[in-house]
N, C-alpha and C positions, 0 to 999 in steps of 0.2 A: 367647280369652276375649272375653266382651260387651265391646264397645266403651265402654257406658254405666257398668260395671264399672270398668274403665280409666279411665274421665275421674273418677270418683270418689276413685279412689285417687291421679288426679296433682292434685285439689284438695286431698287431704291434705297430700303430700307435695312437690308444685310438679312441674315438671318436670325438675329437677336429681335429684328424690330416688327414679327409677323404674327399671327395667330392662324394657324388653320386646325389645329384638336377639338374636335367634338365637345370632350370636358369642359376643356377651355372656352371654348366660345358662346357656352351656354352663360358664363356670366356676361355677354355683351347681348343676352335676347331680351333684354326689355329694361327700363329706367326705373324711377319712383312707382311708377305708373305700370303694378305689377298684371294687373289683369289682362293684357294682352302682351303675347309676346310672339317673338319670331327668330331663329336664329342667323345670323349672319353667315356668308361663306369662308368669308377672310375678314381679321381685323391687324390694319398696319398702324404702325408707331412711328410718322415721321416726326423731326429733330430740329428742323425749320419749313420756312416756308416756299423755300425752291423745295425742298421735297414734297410738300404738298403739292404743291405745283405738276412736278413730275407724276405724282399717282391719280390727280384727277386727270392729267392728261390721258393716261395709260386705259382709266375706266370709262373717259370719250370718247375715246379712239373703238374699243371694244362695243361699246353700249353696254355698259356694264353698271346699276346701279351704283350709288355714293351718297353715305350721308357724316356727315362731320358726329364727333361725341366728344366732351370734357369730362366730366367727374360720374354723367349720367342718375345725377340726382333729381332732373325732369319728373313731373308729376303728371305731365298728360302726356308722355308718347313720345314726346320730341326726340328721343335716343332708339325710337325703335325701328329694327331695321326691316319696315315693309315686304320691302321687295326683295330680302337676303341680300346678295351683295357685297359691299365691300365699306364696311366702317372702320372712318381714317380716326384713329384715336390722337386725340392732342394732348396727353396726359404729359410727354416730355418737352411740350411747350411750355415751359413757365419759369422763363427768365425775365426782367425787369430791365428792359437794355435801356433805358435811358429813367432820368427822375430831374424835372428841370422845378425849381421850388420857383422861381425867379420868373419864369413864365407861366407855373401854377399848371402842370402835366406830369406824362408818366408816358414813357414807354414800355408797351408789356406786351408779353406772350398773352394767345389766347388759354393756355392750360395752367395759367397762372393762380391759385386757390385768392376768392376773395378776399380774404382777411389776410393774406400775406402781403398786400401790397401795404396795408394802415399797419400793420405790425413792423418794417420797413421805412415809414416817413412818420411816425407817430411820435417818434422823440425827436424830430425836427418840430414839430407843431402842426403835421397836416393829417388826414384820413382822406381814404375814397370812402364818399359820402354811401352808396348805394349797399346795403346791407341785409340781403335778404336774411331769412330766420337759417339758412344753410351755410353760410356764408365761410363757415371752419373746412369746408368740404368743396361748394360750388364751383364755377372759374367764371375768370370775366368774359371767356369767350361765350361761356353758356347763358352769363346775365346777357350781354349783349343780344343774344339769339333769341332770347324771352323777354328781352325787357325789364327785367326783375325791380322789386322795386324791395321790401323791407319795413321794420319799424319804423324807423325816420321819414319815409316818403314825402306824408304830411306836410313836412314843411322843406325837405329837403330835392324832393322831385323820385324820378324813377332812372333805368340807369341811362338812355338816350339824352337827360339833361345833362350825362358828366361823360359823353362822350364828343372828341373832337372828328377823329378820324379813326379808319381801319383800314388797314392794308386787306385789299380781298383778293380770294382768288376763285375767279368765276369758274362756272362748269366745264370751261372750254380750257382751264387750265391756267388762262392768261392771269398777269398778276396786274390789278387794282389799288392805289393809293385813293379812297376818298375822303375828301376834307383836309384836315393836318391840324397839325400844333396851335395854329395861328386860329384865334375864335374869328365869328362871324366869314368864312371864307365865302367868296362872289361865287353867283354860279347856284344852281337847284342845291339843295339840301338832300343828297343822296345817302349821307349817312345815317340823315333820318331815317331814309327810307328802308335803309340793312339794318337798321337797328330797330327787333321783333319781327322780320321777319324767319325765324325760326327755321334757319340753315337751307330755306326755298332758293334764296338766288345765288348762294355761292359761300364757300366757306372765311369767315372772319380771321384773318391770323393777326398779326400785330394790331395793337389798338392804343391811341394817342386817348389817356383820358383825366379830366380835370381832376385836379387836386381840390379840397376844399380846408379850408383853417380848422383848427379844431376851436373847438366854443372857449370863453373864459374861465364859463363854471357853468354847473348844472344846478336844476332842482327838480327832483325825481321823487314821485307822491305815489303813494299805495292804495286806493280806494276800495273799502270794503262791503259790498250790499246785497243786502238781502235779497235782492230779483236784479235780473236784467235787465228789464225796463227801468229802473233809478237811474242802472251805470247807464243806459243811451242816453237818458234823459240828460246826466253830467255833460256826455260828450255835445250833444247840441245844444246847451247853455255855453258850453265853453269856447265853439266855433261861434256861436251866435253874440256873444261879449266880445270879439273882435281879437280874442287873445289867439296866437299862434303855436302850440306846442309843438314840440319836436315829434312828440310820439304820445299817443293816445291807444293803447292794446287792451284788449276785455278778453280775460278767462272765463269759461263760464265752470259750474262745481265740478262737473265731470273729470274735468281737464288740469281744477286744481289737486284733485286727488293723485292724478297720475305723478303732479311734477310736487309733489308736496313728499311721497313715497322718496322719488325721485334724488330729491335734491335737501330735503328738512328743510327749506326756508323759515314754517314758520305759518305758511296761508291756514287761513282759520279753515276748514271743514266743512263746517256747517252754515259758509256763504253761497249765495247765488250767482253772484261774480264777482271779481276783483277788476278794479280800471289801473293800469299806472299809466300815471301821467307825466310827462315831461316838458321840462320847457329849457330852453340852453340859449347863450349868448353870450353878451357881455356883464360882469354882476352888475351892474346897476340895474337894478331895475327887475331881479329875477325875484327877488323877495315877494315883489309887491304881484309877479302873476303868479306866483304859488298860492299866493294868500288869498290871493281872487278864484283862482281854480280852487281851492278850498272852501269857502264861500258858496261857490255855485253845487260843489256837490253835497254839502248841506242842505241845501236848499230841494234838493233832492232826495232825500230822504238816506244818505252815507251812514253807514253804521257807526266806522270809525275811518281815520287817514293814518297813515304812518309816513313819514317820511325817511330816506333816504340819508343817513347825517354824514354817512363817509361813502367814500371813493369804493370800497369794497364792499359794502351794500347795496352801494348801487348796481356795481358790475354782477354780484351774485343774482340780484332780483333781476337783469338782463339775462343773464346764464338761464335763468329757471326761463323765463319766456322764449329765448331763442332756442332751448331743449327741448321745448314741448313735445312739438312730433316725435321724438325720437323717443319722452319717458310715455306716450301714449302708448307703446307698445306691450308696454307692461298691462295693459289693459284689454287686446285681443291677439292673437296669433296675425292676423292682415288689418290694411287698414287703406282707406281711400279719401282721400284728401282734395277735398272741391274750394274752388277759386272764383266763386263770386262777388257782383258788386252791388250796392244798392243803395239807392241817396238815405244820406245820413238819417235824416229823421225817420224811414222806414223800417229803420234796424230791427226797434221792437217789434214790427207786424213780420216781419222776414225772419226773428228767432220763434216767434211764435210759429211760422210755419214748418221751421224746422222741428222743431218739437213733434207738431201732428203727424207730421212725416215718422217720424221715429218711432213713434208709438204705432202707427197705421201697419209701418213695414215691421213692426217690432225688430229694431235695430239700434243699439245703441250710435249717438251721435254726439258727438263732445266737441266745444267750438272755442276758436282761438281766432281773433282776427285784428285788422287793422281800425279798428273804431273808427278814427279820424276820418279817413275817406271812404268809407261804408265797404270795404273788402272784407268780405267774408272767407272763414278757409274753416267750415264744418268737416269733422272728421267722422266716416262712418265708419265704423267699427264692424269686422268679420272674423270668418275663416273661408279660405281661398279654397280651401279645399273640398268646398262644399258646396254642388253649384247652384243647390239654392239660396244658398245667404249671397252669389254673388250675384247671381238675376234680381236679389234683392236691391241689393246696392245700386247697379245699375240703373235698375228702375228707380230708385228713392235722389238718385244724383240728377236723374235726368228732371223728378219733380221739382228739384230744388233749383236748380239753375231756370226754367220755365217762370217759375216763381219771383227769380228775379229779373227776367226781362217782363214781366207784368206789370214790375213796381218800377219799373223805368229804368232796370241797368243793366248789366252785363254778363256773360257768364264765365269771364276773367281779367283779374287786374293784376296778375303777373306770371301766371303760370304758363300762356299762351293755348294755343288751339291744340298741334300736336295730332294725335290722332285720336283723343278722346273725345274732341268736342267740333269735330268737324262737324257734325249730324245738325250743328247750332247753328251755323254760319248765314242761310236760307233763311233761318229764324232774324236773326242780326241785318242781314244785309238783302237787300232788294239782286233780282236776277241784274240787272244794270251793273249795278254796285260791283257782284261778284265777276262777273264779266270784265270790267274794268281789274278788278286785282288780278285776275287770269293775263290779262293780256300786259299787266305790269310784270308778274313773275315771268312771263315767257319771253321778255325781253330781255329779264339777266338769266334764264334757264329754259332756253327755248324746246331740248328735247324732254326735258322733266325727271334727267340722271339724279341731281343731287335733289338727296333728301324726299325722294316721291312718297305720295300718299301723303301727307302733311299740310293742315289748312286750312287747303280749298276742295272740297266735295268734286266728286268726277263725275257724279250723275244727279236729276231731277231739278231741271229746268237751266241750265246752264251749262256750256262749253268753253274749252277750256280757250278758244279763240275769243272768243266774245263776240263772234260775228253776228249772231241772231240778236243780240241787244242794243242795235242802233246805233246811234253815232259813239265816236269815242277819239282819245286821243291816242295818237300811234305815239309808244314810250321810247324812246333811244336810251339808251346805257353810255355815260359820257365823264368821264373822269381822266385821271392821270395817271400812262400807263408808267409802272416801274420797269425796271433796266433787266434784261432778266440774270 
């Protein structure tokens, strides 16, 4: 990179706040999402969001790629730096400048670790609802960018519902208030729209995001079955009886072995899965859906139930499930982690094809997912080092996600696109469709600096204008500009 470039950026940031060592920057060449990587030219550590400001300015002015990164625990791509370039790290964002209980908000940095902010307002009585399985590591600036969503989803939403507003700062440098503090704000719903799109229009710094009460009490049930088809079969008796759990997760054996090594909870062995079920609220009333969710997984052929009797069983049986990925490791040297979706009741036909998959590719695959709303996140098991266990992978990830747009869903419910699952997009979306998200990003990123390659596909039947696919609406970018 320009030398002149460089001194630019260590006036921003001083010379404590920069990376340009070989060694060093080899840890910022790729996210969760280790199969592709790339290394960066420079990575800077701004401290606010006039600094950001000032460094996208510096890398617009140049033409000089930019793409934002938080904790870089991304599973497809979102952290990887394409184009080399210049990744603004937000690792020393994450202060909590405001906490309003009384209006039900939070003001936070975008490099702020999930779980610090419910660690933070949790002996007031509140938590941020959005909870990915990462959540001791992740940031909100990174859920924001993916959308993340977590065990609780189910009934508690994903993280776009618990967002108000985010102070942005477009490509061009300029700084962006969209939304604010105050719900229902007049005016398009722009935050919607930066929230998942995964650092394409501009980078997320401060973010106004709801509080939500913490429940009165819980009742959190352990289901033990012989096959996976029982535990589905639980999960659609238990949506289909009209009850609401908080969280509905299916281990399958593979996966209890790792976190059983792991953690000793306690999981039988010699199950097919285990379901834990939850349900939260006010106590009135939690007894009698425990007792009904119990019930229906009898009726299902449940081995046995254990319940949950303290506060620290419960939080231990959460620990073993929010661990998983991590005690998976104990099970191969790499590992690739897919994020699909697929209506509830086709669960069973969709772990059966994971299965044939597995065996086809001979690879093992072990699966942890979000039951309730048919999010799948099958783990294929490797070594990276080998490139045909990884042409394996590849190929066996690309069957499974096909697989699930067959059965009518998706091939991510919160990991986002990134750069693994671009190739999908075509599959997903009509040339129209994608033309229309082209000509949306290029109205908050019209040259394609920040965050390039991430998405949207650059070739095979689509431009990045959208002028070959008819009519459309021209998008203006329309918010409230901050003071600089």
């Amino acid at each position: 990179m320009d030398k002149t470039i460089l001194g630019k950026l260590r006036e921003v940031v001083g010379p404590t706040g920069m990376i340009t060592n070989d060694s060093e920057l080899l840890v910022y060449e790729c996210d969760g999402f280790t199969i592709e990587r790339n290394k960066p030219e420079v990575v800077v550590f701004p401290n606010d969001t006039d600094q950001v400001s000032r460094i996208v300015k510096i890398c617009h002015e140049a033409k000089v790629p930019f793409l934002p990164r938080g904790a870089g625990t991304s599973l497809a791509g979102g952290c990887l730096p394409v184009g080399g370039g210049v990744v603004i790290s937000l690792a020393r964002m994450k202060r909590i400048w405001e906490i309003d209980q009384r209006n039900r908000f939070a003001l936070v940095d975008p490099g702020l670790v999930n779980v610090w902010l419910t660690n933070q307002i949790k002996g007031a009585g509140w938590h941020f609802a959005p909870d990915p399985s990462s959540q001791g590591a992740c940031t909100i600036g990174g859920n924001i960018a993916t959308n993340s969503g977590g065990p609780h989803t189910l009934k508690y939403g994903v993280t776009v519902n618990h967002v108000l507003g985010v102070e942005m700062v477009l490509p061009t440098g300029e700084i962006y208030t969209l939304g604010g503090p105050v719900e229902d704000a007049p005016g398009y719903d722009l935050t919607g729209v930066v929230v998942g799109s995964e650092g394409t229009f501009g980078i997320a710094c401060r973010s106004y995001v709801r509080l939500t009460r913490n429940p009165h009490g819980y009742r959190t049930l352990l289901g033990i079955f012989e096959s996976v088809d029982d535990a589905t079969a639980t999960i659609s008796g238990i949506i289909e009886a009209g009850i609401v759990p908080a969280a509905l997760e299916l281990l399958d054996s593979l996966i209890l072995r790792a976190v059983e090594e792991a953690f000793g909870f306690g999981f039988p062995l010699d199950a097919g899965a285990v379901l834990i079920m939850e349900v939260d609220g006010i106590e009135a009333g939690l007894d009698e859906e425990a007792l009904r969710m119990e019930a229906i997984a009898k009726k299902c052929q449940v081995r046995e139930i254990r319940r949950a009797d303290t506060e620290d069983q419960r939080l231990l049986l959460w620990k073993c499930r929010k661990q998983a990925f991590g005690a998976v490791g104990r099970l191969a040297p790499s590992l690739c982690t897919q994020d699909g979706v697929v209506p509830r009741t086709r669960l069973p036909e969709m772990l059966r094809t994971i299965q044939e998959i597995s065996t086809r590719y001979d690879i093992r695959i072990a699966n942890v997912f979000h039951a309730g709303d048919g999010n799948i996140h099958p783990i294929l098991l490797f070594d990276e080092r080998d490139p045909e266990q990884v042409k394996k992978v590849l190929d066996a990830s690309t069957e499974i996600l096909d697989a699930c747009l067959a059965m009518g869903g998706s091939v991510t419910g919160e990991h986002g696109i990134g750069v693994e699952k671009i190739s999908f997009m075509p599959k997903l979306f009509s040339p129209v469709d994608l033309g229309m998200f082209f000509r949306l990003r290029n109205a908050f990123n019209p040259e394609g600096l920040c965050s390039p390659g991430k998405m949207l596909p650059t070739a095979g039947g689509c431009n990045e204008n959208g002028h070959q696919h008819g009519n459309g609406l021209e998008v203006m970018v329309t918010g409230k500009k901050a003071s600089p």
